[in-house]
C-alpha positions as CSV (number, residue, x, y, z in Angstrom):
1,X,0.0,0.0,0.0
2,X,1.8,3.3,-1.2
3,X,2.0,6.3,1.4
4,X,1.4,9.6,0.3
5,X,4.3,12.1,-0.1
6,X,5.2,13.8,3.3
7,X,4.0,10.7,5.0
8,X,5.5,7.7,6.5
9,X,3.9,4.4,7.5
10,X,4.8,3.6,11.2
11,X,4.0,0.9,13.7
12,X,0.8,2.7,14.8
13,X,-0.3,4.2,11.5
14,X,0.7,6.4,8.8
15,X,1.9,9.7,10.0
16,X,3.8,12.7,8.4
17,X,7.1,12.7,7.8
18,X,8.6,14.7,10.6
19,X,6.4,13.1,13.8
20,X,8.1,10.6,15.5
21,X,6.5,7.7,17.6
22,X,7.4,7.5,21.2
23,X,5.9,5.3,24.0
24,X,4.4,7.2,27.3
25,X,7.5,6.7,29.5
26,X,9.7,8.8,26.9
27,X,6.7,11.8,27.8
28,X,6.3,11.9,31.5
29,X,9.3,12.8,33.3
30,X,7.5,10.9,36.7
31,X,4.2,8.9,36.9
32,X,3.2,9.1,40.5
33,X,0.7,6.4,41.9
34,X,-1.4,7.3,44.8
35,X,-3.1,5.4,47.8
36,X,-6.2,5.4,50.4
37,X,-5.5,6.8,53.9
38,X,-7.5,4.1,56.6
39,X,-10.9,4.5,57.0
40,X,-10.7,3.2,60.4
41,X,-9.2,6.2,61.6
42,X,-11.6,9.2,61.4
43,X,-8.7,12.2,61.8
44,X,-7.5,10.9,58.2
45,X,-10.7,12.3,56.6
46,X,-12.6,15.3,55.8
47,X,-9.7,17.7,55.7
48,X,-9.0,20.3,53.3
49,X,-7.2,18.2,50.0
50,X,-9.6,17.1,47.5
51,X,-8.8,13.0,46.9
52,X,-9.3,11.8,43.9
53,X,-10.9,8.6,42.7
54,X,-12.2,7.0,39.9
55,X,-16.2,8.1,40.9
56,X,-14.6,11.6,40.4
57,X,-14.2,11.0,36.7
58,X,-17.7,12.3,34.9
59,X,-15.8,13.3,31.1
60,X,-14.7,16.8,32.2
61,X,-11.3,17.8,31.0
62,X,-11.0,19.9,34.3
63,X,-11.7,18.9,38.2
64,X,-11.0,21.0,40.6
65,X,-13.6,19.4,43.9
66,X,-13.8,15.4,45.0
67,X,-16.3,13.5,47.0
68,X,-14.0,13.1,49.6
69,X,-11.4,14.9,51.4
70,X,-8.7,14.0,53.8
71,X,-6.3,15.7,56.0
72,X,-2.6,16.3,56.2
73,X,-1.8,13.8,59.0
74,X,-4.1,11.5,56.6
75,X,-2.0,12.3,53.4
76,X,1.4,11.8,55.0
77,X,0.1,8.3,56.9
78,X,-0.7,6.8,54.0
79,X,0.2,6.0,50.5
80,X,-1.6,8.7,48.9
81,X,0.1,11.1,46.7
82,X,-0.8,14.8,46.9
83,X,-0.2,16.1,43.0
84,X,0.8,19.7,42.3
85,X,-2.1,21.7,39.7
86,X,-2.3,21.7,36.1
87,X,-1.4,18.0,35.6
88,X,-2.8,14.9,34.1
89,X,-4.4,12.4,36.0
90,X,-5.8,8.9,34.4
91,X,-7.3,5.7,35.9
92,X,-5.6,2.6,35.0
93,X,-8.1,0.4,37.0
94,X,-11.7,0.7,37.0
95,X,-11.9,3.3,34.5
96,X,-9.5,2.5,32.3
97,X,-9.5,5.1,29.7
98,X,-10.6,8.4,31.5
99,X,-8.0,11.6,32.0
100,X,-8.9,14.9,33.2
101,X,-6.6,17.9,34.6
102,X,-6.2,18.9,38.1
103,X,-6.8,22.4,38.5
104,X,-5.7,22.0,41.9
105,X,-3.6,20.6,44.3
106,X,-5.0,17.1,44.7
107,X,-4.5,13.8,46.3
108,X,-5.1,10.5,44.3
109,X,-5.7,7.0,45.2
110,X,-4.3,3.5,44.2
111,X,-6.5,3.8,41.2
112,X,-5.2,6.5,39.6
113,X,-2.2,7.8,38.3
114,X,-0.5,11.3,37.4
115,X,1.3,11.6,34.2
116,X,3.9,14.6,34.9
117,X,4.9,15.5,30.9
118,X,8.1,16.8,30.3
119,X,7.6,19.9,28.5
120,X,10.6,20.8,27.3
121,X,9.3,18.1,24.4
122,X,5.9,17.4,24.8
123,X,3.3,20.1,25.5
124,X,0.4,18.8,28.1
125,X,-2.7,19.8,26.3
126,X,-1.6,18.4,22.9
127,X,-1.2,15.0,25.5
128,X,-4.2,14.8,26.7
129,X,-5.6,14.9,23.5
130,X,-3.6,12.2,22.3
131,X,-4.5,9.8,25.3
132,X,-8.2,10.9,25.1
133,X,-7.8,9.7,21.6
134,X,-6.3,5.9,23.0
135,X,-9.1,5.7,25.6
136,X,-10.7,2.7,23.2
137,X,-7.3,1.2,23.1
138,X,-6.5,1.8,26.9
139,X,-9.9,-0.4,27.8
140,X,-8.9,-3.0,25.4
141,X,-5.7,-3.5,27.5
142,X,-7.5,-4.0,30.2
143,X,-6.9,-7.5,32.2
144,X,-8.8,-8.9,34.6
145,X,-12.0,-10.7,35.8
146,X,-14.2,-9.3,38.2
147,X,-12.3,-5.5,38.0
148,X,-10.0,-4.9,34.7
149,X,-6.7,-2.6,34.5
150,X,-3.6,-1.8,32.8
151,X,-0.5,-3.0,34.4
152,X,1.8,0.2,34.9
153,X,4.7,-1.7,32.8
154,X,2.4,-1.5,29.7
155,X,0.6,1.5,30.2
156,X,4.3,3.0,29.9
157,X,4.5,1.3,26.7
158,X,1.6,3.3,24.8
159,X,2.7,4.5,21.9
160,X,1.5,8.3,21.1
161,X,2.7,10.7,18.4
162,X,5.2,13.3,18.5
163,X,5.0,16.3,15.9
164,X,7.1,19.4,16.4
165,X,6.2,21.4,19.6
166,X,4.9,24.3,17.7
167,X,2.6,22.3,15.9
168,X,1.9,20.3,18.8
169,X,1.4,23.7,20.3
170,X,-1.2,24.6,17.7
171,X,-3.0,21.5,17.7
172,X,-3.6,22.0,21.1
173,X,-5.2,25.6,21.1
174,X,-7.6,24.3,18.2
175,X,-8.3,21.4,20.1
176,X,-9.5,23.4,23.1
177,X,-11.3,25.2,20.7
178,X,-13.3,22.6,19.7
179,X,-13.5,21.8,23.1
180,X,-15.4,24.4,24.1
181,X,-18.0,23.6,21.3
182,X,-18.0,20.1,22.2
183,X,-19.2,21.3,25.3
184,X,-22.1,23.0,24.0
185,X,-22.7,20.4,21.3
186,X,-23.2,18.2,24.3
187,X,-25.9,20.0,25.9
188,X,-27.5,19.9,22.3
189,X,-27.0,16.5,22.6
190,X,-28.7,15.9,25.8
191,X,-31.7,18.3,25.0
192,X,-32.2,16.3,22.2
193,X,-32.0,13.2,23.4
194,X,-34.6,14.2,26.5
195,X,-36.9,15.5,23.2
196,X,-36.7,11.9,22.1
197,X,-37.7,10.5,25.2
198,X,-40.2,12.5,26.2
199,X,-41.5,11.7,22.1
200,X,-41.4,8.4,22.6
201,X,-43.6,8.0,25.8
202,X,-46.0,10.4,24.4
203,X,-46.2,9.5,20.8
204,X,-45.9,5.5,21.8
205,X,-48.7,5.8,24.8
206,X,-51.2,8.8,22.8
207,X,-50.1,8.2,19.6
208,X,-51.1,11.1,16.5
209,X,-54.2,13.1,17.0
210,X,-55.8,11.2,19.2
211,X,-56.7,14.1,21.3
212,X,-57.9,17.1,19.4
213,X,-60.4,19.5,21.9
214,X,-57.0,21.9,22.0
215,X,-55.7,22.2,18.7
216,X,-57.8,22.5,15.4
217,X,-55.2,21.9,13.1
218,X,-56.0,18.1,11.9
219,X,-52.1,18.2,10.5
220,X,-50.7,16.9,13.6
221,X,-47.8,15.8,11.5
222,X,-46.9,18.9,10.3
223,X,-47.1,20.2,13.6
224,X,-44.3,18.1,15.3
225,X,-41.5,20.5,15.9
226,X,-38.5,20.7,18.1
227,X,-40.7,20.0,21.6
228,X,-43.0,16.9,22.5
229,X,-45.5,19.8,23.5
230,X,-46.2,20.1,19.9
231,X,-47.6,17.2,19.7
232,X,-52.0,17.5,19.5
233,X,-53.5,17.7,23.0
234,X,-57.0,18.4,24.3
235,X,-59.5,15.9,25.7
236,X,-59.1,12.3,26.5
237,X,-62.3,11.1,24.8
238,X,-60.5,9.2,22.3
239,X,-58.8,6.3,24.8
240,X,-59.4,3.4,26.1
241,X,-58.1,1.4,29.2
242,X,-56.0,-1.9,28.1
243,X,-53.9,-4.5,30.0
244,X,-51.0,-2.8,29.1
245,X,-52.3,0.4,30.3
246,X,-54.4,4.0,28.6
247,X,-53.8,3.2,25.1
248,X,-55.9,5.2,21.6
249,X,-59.8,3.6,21.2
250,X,-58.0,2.7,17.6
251,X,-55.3,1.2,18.7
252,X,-55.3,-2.9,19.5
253,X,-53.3,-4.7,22.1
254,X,-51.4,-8.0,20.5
255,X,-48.7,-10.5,21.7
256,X,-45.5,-9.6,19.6
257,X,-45.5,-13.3,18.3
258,X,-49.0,-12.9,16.6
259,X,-47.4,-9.9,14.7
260,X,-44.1,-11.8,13.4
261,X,-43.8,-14.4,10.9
262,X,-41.3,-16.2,13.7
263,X,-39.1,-15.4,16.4
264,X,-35.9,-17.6,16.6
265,X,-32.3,-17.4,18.0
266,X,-29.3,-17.4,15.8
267,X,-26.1,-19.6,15.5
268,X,-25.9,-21.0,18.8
269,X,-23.8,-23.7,18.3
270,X,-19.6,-22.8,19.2
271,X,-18.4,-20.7,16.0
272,X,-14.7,-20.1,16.8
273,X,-13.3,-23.1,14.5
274,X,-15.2,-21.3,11.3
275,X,-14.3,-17.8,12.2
276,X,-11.7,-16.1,9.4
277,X,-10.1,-12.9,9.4
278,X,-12.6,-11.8,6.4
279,X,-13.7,-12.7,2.6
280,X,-16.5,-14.6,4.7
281,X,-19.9,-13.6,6.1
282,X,-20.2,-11.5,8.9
283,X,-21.6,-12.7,12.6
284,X,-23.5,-10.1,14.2
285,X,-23.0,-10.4,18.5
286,X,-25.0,-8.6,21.5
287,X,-22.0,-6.4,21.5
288,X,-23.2,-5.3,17.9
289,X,-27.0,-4.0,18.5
290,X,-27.3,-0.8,19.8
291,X,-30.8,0.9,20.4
292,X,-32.5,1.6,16.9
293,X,-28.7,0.9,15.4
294,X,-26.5,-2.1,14.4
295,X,-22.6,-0.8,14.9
296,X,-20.2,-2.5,12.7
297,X,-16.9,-1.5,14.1
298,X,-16.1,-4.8,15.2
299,X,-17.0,-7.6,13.1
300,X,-16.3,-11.6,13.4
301,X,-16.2,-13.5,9.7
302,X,-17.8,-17.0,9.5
303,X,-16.7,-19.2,6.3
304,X,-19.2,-20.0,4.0
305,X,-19.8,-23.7,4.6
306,X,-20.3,-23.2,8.0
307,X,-23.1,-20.3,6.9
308,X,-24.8,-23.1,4.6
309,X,-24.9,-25.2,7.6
310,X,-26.7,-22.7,9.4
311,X,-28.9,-21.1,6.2
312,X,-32.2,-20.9,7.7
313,X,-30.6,-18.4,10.3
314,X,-29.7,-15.6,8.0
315,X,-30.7,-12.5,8.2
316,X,-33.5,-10.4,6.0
317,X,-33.8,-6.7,5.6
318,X,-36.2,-6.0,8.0
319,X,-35.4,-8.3,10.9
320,X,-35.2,-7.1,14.4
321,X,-32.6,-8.0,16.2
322,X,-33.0,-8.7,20.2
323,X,-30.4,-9.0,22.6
324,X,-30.7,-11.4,25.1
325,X,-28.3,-11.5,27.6
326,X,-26.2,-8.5,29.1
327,X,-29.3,-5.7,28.2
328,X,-32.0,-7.8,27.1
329,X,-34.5,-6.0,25.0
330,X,-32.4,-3.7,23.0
331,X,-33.5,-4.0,19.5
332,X,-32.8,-2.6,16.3
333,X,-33.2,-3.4,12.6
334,X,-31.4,-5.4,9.8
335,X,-30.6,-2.8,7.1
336,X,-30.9,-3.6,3.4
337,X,-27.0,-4.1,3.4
338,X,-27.2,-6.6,5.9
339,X,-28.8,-8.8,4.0
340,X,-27.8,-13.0,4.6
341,X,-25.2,-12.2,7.4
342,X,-25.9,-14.3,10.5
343,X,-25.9,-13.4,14.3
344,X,-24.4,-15.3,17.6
345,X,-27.1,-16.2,19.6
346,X,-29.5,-12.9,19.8
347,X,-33.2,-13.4,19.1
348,X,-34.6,-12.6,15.4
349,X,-38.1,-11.4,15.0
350,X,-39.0,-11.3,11.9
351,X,-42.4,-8.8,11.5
352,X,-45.3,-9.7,9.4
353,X,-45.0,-6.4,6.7
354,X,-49.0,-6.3,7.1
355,X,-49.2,-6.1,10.4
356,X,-46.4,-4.3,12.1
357,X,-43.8,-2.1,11.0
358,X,-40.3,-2.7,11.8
359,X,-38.9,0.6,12.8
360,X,-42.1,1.1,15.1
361,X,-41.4,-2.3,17.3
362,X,-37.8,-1.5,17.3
363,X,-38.8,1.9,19.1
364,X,-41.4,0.2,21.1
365,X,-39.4,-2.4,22.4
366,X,-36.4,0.4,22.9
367,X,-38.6,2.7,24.7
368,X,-39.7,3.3,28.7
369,X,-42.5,1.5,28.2
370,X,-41.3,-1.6,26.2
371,X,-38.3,-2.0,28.2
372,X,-40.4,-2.5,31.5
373,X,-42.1,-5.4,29.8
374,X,-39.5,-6.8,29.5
375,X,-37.6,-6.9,32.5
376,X,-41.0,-8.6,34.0
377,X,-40.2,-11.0,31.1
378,X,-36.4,-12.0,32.1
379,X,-35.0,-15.4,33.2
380,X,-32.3,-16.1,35.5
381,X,-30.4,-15.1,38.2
382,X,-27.3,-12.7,38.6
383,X,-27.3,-13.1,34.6
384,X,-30.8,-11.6,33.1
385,X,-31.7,-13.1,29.6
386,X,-34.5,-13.4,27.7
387,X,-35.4,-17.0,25.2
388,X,-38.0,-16.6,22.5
389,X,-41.3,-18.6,25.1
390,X,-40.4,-14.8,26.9
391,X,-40.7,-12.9,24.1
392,X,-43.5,-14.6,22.7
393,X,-45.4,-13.6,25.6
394,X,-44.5,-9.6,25.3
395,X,-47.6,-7.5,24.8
396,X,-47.6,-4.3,22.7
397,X,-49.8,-1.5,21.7
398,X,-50.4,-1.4,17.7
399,X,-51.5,1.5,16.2
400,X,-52.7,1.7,12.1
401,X,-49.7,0.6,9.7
402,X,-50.1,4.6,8.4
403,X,-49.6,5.8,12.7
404,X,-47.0,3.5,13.1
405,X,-44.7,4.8,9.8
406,X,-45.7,8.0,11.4
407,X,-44.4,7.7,14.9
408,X,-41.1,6.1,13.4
409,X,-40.5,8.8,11.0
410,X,-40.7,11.5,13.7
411,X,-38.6,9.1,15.9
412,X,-36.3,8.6,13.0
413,X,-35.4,12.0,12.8
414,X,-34.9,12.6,16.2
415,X,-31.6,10.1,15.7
416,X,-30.7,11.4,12.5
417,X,-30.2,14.7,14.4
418,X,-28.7,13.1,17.1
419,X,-26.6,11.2,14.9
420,X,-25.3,14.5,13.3
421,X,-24.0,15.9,16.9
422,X,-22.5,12.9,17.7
423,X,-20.2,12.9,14.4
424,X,-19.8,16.6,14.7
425,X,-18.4,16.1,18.0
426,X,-15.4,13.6,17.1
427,X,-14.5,14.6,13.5
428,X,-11.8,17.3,14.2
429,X,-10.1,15.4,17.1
430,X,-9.8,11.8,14.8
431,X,-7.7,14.8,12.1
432,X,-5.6,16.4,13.9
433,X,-4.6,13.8,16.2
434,X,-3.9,11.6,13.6
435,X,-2.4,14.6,11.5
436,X,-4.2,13.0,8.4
437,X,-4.9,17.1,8.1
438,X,-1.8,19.4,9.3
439,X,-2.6,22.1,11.3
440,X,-2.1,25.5,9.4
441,X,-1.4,29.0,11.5
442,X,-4.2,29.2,14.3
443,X,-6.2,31.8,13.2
444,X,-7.2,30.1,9.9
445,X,-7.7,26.8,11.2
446,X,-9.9,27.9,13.9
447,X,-12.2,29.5,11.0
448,X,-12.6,26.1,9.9
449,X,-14.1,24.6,12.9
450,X,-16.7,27.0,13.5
């Protein structure tokens, strides 16, 4: 595979030319561990030095207060560290993958560590970038059973990149500029996802136009905008009472199975000696199916015989797939492109197109109200799961076909504008990190991002 001119093909990636590769023990001049004074002894605690601990760590760059506190004579009788301001601080147990930046003086426990980054070479924003770009990486080193972590021997050995410090300079100020609109992109976020949730109790529990004393504009459709307020209200003449609660006089209560063609369950027989590294068809897992959305990122291959073998298990445009151990109930639906893969043990449902469509059970069974179903519907102990006799015997409200392409459209939209956010929110730190686009002087780049 050729490399573009100015570019160089490294261990970790291609990169340009003049960055170099370094692992995180050539970037911190000291990584300091930290410790828990005894709780036994009361003096220890509730003094004036913030101490840090993983429960700390919400996704803030910045902390500056802590849930707990303990004293001098509890700092210096213990193992706990106290770490001067303006410094990185991860978790390599726990939560493996999370930094943030004191903005104090703080104490941290055996959880955590502080990365003090030589800056002579290395300047700290552009690091805590980086690493915020390896969190996925960091969790995947993770070891362990019950509680994973990263053994301090090989979190020394994560590789970052080094360009320049003036560009590492630059990258850093644009990076905090974008930053700061993450930060408001994620209050977008969360409006918007509270808009979808408070849609999707209304619109799955009231439906469209159902109650019209209020408005007199029959378009309730048209009428949707950015609050579930606009949605029609008025009088509740036009509901009934059901066993799964105040439901539309036009809408039915039916046990999913009477809407599907079949429920079934995947491959469930052991795949690992028919698994290739690609050219075969792809196996769907739990890990896969989102809510309303199947992620791809991770992908196991079967070979082809072993998908003949198992032919009446493949998948059609339209399915819904179920998970059923882990989160039981989340659901969402086999695209177009999806097409004859297969799946690893998750339920498939596959809707009757007369009767029910396929977005609209997705969101039921996704929703508030579908998702309290079903947990009255698990099996098992410490491990909940759901089998298809449980799922057969799920009840759910089901309006017209036209209501029901209705509700999912408005839902639809609702992701597709969520979706949006989300991507807006990653795509400048994935480039500059990467430096698959080199930072020009600040002022233009900034323009860029706005």
């Amino acid at each position: 595979m050729s490399v573009r001119e100015g570019y160089k093909q490294t261990e970790i990636g291609v990169i340009p030319e003049e960055w170099e590769v370094v692992r995180l023990d050539e970037v911190c001049s000291q990584i300091i561990g930290g410790g828990t004074p005894s709780k036994k002894n009361p003096v220890y605690w509730d003094g004036d030095i913030p101490w840090a601990t993983v429960k700390d760590m919400d996704g803030s760059k910045y902390l500056s207060s802590t849930g707990d506190t303990i004293t001098e004579i509890g700092l210096v009788n213990s193992s706990a560290n106290l770490i001067p301001a303006n410094n990185i601080i991860t978790a390599t147990r726990m939560g493996i993958g999370r930094f943030f930046i004191n903005l104090v003086d703080m104490a941290i426990n055996q959880d955590l560590k502080a990365l003090i980054v030589d800056t002579s070479t290395f300047h700290k924003d552009y690091i805590f970038w980086s690493l915020q770009a390896k969190s996925k990486q960091l969790e995947e080193m993770g070891t362990g059973t019950t509680v994973k972590g990263v053994s301090l021997s090989e979190f020394k050995k994560l590789k970052l990149v080094k360009p320049p410090l003036p560009e590492q300079q630059k990258i850093a100020a644009i990076l905090t500029g974008v930053d700061n609109k993450i930060a408001v992109i994620d209050e977008q976020i969360a409006k918007t996802e509270a808009l979808k949730k408070g849609l999707m109790q209304k619109l799955l529990s009231e439906g469209i136009g159902h109650m019209r004393a209020v408005k007199s504009d029959d378009n309730c459709l048209s009428s949707v905008g950015s609050e579930p307020e606009a949605l029609c209200h008025g009088t509740a003449d036009g509901f009934k009472e059901s066993e799964i609660g105040r439901i539309p006089k036009e809408w039915e209560v039916s046990l999913l199975k009477n809407m599907c063609i079949n429920i079934t369950v995947g491959i469930a027989t052991s795949t690992s000696k028919h698994c290739i590294e690609s050219g075969g068809i792809p196996l769907l897992r739990n890990q896969n199916i989102l809510e309303n959305k199947i992620d791809t990122t991770d992908l196991l291959y079967i070979n082809h015989e072993f998908d003949n073998d198992n032919k009446s298990k493949r998948l059609k445009a339209g399915d819904i797939l179920i998970v059923r151990t882990g989160y039981p109930g989340i659901s969402a639906v086999v695209d177009k492109s999806m097409e004859g893969w297969q799946t690893f043990t998750t339920l498939i449902a596959r809707p009757d197109k007369n009767k029910i469509n396929s977005d609209y059970m997705a969101y039921y069974l996704n929703s508030d109200i579908g998702k309290s179903v079903i947990t009255g519907l698990q099996a098992g102990g410490a491990q909940k799961n759901l089998n298809v006799s449980s799922i057969n015997k799920l009840k759910i409200a089901i309006p017209s076909l036209l209501e029901q392409k209705q509700i999912a459209a408005i839902l639809s939209t609702t992701d597709e504008k969520l979706d949006t956010l989300r991507e807006k929110k990653s795509r400048y730190e994935k480039l500059m990190l990467t430096g698959e686009v080199r930072v020009k002087p600040y002022n233009e780049a900034a323009k860029e991002i706005k």
